[in-house]
N, C-alpha and C positions, 0 to 999 in steps of 0.2 A: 532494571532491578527495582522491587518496590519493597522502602520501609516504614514498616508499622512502629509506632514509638507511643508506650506508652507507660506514663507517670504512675505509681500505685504507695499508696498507702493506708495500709489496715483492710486488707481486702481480700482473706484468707480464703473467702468464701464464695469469693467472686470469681477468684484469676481460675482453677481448673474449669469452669463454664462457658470462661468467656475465652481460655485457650482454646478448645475445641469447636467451639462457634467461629473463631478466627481461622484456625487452620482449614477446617471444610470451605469456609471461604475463598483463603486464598491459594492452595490445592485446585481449585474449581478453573481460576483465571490462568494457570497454564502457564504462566511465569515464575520468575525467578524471585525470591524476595526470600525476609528476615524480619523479624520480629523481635524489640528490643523491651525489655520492660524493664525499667529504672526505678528500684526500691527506695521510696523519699523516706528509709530510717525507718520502716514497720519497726511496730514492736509485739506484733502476734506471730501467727506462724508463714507468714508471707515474706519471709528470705526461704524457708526451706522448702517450702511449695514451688518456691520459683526454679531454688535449684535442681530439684529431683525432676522439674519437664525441663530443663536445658540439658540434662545429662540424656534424656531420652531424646529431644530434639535436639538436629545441630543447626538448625534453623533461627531457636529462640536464644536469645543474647540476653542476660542480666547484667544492668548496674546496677551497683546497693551503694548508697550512702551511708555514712557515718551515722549521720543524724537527719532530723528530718528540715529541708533547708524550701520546700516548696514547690509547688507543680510547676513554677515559671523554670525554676533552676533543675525539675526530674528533666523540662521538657527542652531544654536548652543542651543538657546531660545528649542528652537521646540526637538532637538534630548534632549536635559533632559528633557521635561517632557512629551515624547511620552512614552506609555507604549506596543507599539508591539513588538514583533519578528522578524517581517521586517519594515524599515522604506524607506518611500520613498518622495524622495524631490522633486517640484517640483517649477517652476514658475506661478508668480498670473497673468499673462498677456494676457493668452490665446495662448500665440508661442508653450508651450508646449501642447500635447495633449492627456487627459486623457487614451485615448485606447488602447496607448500602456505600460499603467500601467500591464495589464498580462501577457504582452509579457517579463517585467524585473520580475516580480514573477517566471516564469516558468524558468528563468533561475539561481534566485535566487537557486530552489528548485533542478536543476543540480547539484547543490554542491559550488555554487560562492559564495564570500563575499560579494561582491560587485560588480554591474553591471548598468556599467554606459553606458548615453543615448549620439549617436552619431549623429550630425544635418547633416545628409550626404550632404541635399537637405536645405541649411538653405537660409532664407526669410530675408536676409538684406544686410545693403550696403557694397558694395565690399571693399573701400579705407577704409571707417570710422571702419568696425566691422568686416569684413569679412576675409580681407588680417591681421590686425594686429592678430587676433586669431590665423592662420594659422602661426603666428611666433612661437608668444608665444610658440603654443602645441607643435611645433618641440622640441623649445628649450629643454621644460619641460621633454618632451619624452627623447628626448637625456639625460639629462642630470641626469635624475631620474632612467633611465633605464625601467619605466612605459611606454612600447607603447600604447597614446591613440590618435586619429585623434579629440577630442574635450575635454579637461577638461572643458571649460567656461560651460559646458550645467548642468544646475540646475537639468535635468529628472537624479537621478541616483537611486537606491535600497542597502541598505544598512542593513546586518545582522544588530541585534540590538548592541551585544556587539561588534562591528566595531563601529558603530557610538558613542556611549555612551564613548569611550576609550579617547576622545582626547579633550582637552579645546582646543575650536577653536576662535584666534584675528586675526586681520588684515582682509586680503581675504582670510583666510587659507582654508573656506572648499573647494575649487575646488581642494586642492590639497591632500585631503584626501586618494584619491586612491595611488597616491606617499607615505604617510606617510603610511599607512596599509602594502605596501608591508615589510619594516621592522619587520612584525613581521608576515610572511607567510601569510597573505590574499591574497585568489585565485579571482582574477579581470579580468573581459572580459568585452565587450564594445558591443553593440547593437546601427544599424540604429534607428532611430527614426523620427516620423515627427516633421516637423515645419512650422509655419503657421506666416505668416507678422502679422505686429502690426497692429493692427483694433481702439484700444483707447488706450489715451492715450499718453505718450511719454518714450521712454528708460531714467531708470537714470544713464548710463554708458556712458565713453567718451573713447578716446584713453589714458588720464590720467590712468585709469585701467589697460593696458597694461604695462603701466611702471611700476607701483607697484607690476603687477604678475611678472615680469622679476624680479623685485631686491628680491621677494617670493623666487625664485626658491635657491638664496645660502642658505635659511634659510632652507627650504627641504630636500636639499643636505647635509646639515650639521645635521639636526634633524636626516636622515636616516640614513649617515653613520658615525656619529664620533660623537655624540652623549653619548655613554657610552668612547667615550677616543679622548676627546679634545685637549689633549696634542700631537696629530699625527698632527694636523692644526697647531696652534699656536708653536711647539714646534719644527716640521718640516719646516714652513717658519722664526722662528727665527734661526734655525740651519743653514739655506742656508744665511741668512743676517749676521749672526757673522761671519759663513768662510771666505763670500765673505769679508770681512770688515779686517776681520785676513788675508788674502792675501795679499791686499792692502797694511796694514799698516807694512808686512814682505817687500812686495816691498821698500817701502820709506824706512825704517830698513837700507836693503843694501844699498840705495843711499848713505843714508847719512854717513854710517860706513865706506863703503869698496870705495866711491868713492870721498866722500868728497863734496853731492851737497846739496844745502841748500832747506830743503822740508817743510819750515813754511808756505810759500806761497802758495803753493800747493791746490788748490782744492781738489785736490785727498786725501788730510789728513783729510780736511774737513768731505768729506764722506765716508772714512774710521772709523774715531769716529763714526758718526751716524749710519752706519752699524751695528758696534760692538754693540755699546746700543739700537739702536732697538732689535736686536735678543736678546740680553740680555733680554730686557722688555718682549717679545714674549713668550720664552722660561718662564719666570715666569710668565704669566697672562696663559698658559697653563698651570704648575703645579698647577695653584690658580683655575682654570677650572674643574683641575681632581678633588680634593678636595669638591668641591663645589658639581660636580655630586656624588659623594660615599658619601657623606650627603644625599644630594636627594632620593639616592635609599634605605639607613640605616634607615633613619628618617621613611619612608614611607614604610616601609615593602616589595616596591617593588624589584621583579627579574629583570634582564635585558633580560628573557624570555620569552613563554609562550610556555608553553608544550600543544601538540595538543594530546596527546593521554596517558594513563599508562598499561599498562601488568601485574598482576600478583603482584602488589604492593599491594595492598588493601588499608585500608583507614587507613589513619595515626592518633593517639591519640594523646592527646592534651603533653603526657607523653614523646613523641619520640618514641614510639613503634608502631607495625605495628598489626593491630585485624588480 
């Protein structure tokens, strides 16, 4: 079964267009599937558009939210209560475009986890949306070790237990494909089309780019120090008490072996603060590790996941092996 999940708000104008460019699509692939569109809180007429085509389709599924809480949280909405195998995300505006929904299918069925949509040829403005994305995704790239030429694009296809794995806040789904690789998800990226805004208006500003930048440490930190906190915090308190335990051996000899008076001194100043930041570092690390080995105890989970077994067979609930 394949579900379409997609986030909308203020797009009265868009969704019956972009229903029926969907449904001739997915009609065509000869499968099974659902279509979820999750209301982030419109406040035009896109609660009742949506429900007058759910009442004629029993295909299409609406969530509406109270209010409007965000595409991370419409898109979070949608991957818990999609029930396929493949899910695939897209945007309610019409920039996406439905027909290259087979073309991320067939590469799904490759063997990929995840196969995200790349706006080679993208339809907007260069300064405001264009040039700032083009930071971002370097950064992200670099910095994830994820090479993609567009996380911002909503088109991507996602195994089911890819998506389902991760409570996603802030903007965090664009960066799902960076969070996946931690635990071996095999990720390639596909051209895709994109089509200018026809109604309507974008609710995104260059404000969004600064939020995915300050995203990108929390990434970085979920994928690699994540199971051992203590290498951040307990590694940059390490280099701040040395540095601070230098300093205050310097002043040490002044004042012993030369006689000069180091009360004055700025440098004693920040010698203490050296010393007890690290000091603080160093324990809000050990209070880090602790806190993850509950996380993982309390919940049963591994810091694994095993893709494959040999010759093990199925394990009883006794510890023995049938």
């Amino acid at each position: 079964m394949i579900s379409v999940v997609i986030p909308a708000y203020n797009e009265e104008e868009n969704i019956p267009i972009l229903y029926e460019k969907l449904k001739k699509v997915l009609d065509n692939l000869g499968e099974d599937y659902e279509i979820i569109f999750v209301d982030d809180g419109s406040t035009d007429r896109t609660p009742q558009i949506l429900e007058d085509i759910a009442k004629k389709d029993k295909k299409v599924k609406v969530i509406r939210f109270r209010r409007n809480f965000g595409q991370t949280a419409a898109i979070y909405a949608g991957f818990e209560h999609a029930e396929g195998d493949i899910i695939i995300t897209m945007d309610a505006d019409l920039q996406n475009d439905p027909e290259d929904i087979p073309r991320l299918l067939e590469k799904i069925r490759e063997g990929y986890d995840i196969v995200s949509g790349w706006r080679k040829d993208r339809k907007d403005p260069f300064l405001s949306r264009k040039l700032p994305s083009m930071i971002a995704n370097w950064i992200i790239s670099k910095v994830t070790g994820v090479e993609l030429h567009d996380y911002g694009c909503t088109l991507k296809a996602y195994r089911k237990e890819i998506a389902k794995r991760y409570r996603l806040y802030g903007d965090m789904h664009r960066f799902l494909p960076a969070l996946a690789k931690r635990f071996g998800a095999k990720i390639t990226e596909i051209p895709v089309k994109h089509h200018p805004r026809l109604y309507g208006k974008s609710k995104y500003g260059i404000d969004r780019t600064i939020r995915v930048i300050l995203d990108i440490f929390l990434v970085k930190f979920l994928n690699e120090y994540i199971t051992r906190p203590l290498y951040v915090f307990g590694g940059v308190g390490f280099i701040l008490f040395f540095l601070g335990f230098i300093f205050g051996l310097y002043l040490t000899v002044l004042k012993i072996f030369f006689g000069q008076d180091i009360g004055g001194r700025p440098l004693l100043i920040l010698s203490v603060l050296l010393i007890l930041s690290g000091i603080q570092l160093i324990s809000t690390g050990i209070i880090a590790e602790l806190i993850v080995r509950t996380y993982y105890e309390s919940r049963g989970e591994k810091p694994y996941i095993i893709e494959k077994k040999i010759n093990f067979g199925e394990v009883k609930e006794d510890g023995g092996n049938s």
